[in-house]
N, C-alpha and C positions, 0 to 999 in steps of 0.2 A: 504494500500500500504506500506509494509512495506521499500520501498527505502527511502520514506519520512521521516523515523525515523532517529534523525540525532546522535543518540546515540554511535552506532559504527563509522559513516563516521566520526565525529566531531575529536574524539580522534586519529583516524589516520591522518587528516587530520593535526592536532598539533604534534605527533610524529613525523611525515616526515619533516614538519618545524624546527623544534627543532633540528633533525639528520641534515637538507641541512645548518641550521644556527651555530652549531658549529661544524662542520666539511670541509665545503667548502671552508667560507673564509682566515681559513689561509694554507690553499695545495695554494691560490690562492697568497695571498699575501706573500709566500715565491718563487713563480717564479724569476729564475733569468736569461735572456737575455744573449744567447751563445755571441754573439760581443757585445760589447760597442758602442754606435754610436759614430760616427765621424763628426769632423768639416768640411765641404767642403770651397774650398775655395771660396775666398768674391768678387775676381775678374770677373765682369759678363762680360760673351759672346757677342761675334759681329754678331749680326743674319743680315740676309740680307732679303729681301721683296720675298714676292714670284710673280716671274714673271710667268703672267696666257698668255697662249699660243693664246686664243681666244681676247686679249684685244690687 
């Protein structure tokens, strides 16, 4: 069965790692976030109960 020869599968297998490990992390780690986030403000809401129709 020559699938089981892992002679050729091996080597690509490590090419493709080698190619996705230095070239993906840093396209990734130079992303930069079109807005800035923001602070919301710290004053919390007045929620009311909810009144159920059948109660």
């Amino acid at each position: 069965m020559p699938q089981l020869n892992p002679a050729p599968w091996l080597m690509i297998l490590l090419f493709s790692w080698m190619v996705f490990l230095t070239m993906v992390p840093p396209k990734v780690l130079a992303h930069n976030f079109p807005n800035e986030p923001t602070v919301q403000d710290s004053k919390t809401t007045e929620t009311s109960p909810w009144t159920w129709p059948w109660q």
